[in-house]
C-alpha positions in Angstrom: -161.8 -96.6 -52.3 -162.4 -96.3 -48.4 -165.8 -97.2 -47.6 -168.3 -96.9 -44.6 -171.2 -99.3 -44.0 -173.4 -99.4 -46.9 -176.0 -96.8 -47.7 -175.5 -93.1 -48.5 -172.2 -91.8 -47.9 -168.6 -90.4 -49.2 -166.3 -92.5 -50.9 -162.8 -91.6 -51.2 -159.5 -92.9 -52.2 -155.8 -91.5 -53.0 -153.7 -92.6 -56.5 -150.7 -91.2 -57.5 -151.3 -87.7 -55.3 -154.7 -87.5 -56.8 -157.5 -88.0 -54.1 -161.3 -88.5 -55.7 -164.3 -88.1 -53.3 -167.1 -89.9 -54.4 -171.1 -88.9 -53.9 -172.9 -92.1 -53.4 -176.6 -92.4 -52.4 -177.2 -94.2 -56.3 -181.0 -95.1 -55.4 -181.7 -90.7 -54.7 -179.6 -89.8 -57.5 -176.4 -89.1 -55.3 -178.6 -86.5 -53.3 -176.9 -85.4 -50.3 -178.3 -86.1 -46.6 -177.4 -83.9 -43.7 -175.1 -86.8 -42.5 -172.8 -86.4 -46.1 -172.9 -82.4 -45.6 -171.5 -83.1 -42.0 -169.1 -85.3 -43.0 -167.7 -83.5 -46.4 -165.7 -80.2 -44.5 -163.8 -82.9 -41.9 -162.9 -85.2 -44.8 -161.5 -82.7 -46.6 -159.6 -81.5 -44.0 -158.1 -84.8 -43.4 -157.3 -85.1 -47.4 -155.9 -81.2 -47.1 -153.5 -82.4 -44.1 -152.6 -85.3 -46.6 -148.7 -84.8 -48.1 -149.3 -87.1 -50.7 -152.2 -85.6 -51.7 -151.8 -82.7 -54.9 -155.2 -82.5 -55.9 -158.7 -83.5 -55.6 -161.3 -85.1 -58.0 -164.9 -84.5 -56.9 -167.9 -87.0 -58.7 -170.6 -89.1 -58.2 -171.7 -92.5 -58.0 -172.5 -94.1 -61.4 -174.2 -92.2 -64.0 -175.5 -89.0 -61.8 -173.2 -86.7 -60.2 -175.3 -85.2 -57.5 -179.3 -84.3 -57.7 -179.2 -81.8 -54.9 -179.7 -82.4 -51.1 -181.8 -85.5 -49.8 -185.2 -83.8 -49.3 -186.5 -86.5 -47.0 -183.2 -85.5 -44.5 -184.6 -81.6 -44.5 -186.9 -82.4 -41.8 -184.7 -83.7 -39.6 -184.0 -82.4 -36.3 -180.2 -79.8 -36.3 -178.2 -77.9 -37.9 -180.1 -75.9 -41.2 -179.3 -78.1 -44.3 -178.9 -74.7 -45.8 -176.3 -74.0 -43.0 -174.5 -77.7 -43.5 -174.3 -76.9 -47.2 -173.3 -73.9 -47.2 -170.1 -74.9 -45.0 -169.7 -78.1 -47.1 -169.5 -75.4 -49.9 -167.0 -73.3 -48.4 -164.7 -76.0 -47.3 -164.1 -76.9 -50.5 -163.9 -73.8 -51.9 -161.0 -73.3 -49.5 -159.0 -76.8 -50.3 -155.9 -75.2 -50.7 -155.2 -77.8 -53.3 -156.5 -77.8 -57.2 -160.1 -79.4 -57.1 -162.4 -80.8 -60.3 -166.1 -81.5 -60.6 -166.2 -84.1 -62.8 -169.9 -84.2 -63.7 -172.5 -87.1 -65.3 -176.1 -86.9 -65.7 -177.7 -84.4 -62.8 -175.8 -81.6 -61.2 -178.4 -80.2 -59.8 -179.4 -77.4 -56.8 -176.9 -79.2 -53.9 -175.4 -80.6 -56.6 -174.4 -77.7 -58.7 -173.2 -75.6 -55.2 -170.4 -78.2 -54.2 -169.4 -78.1 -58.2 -169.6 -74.7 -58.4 -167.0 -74.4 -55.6 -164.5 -76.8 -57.0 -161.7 -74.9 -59.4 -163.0 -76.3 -62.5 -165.3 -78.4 -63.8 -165.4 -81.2 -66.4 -168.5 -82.2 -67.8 -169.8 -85.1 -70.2 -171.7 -83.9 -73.3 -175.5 -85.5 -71.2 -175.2 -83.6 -68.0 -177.6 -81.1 -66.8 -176.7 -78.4 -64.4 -179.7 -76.1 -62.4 -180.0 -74.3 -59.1 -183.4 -75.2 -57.8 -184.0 -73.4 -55.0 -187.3 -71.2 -56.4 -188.9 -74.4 -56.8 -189.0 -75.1 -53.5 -189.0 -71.3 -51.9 -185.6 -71.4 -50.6 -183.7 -67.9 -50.4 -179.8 -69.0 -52.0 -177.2 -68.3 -49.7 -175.6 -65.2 -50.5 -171.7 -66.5 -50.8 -173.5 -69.2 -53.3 -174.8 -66.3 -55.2 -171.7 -64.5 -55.2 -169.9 -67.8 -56.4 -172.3 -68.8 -58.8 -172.2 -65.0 -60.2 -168.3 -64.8 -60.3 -168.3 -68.1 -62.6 -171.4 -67.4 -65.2 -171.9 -63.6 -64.5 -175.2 -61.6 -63.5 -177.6 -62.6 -66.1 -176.2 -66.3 -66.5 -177.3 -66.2 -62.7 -180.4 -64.9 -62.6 -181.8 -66.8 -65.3 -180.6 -69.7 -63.3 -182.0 -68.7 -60.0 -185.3 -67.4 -61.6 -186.6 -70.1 -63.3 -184.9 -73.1 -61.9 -184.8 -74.8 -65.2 -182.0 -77.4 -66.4 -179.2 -76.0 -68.6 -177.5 -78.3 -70.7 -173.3 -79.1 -71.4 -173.1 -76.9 -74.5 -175.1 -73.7 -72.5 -173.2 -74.5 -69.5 -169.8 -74.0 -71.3 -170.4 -70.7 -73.0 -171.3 -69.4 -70.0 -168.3 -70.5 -68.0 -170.0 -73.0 -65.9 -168.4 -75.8 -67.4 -164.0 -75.9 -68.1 -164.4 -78.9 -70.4 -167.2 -81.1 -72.3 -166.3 -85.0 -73.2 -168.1 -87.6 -74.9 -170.0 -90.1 -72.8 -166.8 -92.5 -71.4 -164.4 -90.2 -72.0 -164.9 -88.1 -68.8 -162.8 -90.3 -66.4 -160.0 -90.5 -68.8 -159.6 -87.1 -69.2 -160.0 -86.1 -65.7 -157.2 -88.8 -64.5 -154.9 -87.0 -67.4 -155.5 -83.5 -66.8 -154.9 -84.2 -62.7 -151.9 -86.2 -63.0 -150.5 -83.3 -64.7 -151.3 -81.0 -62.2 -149.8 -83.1 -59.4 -146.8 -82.4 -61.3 -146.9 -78.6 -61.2 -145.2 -76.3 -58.6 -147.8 -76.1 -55.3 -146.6 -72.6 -54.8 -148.0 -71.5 -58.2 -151.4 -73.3 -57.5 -152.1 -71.9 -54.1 -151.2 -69.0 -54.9 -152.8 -68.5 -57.8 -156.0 -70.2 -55.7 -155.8 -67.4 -53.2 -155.4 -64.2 -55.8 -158.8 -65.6 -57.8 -160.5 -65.0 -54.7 -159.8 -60.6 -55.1 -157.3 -61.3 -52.0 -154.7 -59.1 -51.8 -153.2 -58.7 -48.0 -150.8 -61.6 -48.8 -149.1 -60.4 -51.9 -145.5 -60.0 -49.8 -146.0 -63.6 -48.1 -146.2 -64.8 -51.5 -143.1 -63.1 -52.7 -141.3 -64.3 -49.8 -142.4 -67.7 -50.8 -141.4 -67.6 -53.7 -137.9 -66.5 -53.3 -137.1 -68.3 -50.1 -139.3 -71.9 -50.9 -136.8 -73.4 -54.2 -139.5 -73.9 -55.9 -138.6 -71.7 -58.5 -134.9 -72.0 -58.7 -136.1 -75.9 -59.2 -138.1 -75.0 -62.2 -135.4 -72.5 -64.5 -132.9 -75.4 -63.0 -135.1 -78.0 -64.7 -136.1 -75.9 -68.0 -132.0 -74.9 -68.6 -131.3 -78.9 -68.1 -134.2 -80.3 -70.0 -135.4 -82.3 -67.0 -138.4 -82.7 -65.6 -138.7 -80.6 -62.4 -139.0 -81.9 -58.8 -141.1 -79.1 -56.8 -141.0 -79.5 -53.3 -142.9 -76.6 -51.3 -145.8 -77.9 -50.1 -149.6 -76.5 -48.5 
């Protein structure tokens, strides 16, 4: 893992075209301060810009995956924290590249917004997910609503929003917040598997799959063209007719 000077910050690290971000401020239960919201949309970019790089693991340190944002960082001078979350938020929601929440203890308010905007999300069967802001009078951006809405529906959201209250794995799941539940120690394992596969997967497919979730359809013909002029698909009946593994090379 590349590391900073000690105290809260973001961990990362890339293995085998799999890069894993890391929330660690351990002593506030991973909560984020303004300086990790700054920091999250340029390290993303740099891992984005990164060939090597397939997809992207997003957790926290130790047994808490994130508790929300750093409440003794909201009175400090700059930028809203609302504002630096919310482009945290959509910078990963744009990572052009499949992205996973995987989620212990607390993903909560902050917390539950930057897991919310990864692709899916793997959970252990102990974590807790809530969005928090009516406990502390704090209107939810609109794209977070729209997000959160598009994953768990309109009633899943409001009974979020409303009350604030802590939903656990097995709630979470029907409702489409959570992918995946895994015993306690099992998480990593899992999320190492089920990435390693996708780094093996055709690019093209993912992004463009990525960008058609989102309701986007002005780019249907760039896709096509893509698609017949990029070899990734040749590659992949090539591969399936010769019992091979394939070797995709079109790349974000």
């Amino acid at each position: 893992m590349e590391q900073s000077e000690p105290g809260p910050r973001l961990v990362h690290a890339v293995t085998d075209g799999v890069a894993t971000v890391v929330i660690s401020n351990p002593a506030k239960r991973n909560a984020m301060t303004a300086a990790m919201w700054r920091a999250l949309p340029e390290l993303l970019g740099r891992l984005e810009a990164d060939a090597s790089v397939r997809a992207l693991v997003l957790t926290g340190e130790g047994p808490t995956f994130c508790a929300g944002a750093d409440i003794s960082s909201l009175r400090e001078p700059g930028e809203s924290p609302q504002d630096l979350a919310v482009r945290a938020e959509e910078a990963l929601a744009a990572f052009a590249k499949p992205t996973v929440a995987a989620v212990r203890g607390y993903c909560v308010g902050g917390g539950c917004q930057l897991a919310a905007a990864c692709d899916l999300r793997f959970a252990e069967t102990d974590a807790l997910f809530g969005v928090t802001p009516a406990k502390l009078g704090i209107v939810y951006p609109s794209s977070s609503t729209r997000r959160l809405v598009s994953l768990v529906g309109p009633s899943a959201a409001k009974y979020l929003l409303f009350s604030g209250e802590l939903i656990d794995t097995e709630r979470a799941l029907r409702t489409g917040l959570v992918d995946e539940v895994l015993q306690p120690g099992d998480l990593g394992k899992r999320v190492a598997e089920f990435t390693r596969v996708v780094a093996t997967r055709s690019q093209l497919t993912q992004a463009a799959a990525k960008e058609f979730a989102t309701g986007r359809t002005d780019r249907d013909a760039y896709w096509q063209a893509q698609a017949h002029g990029g070899g990734d698909t040749a590659e992949g009946i090539a591969a399936f007719l010769e019992r091979r593994a394939p070797h995709f090379t079109w790349t974000v």
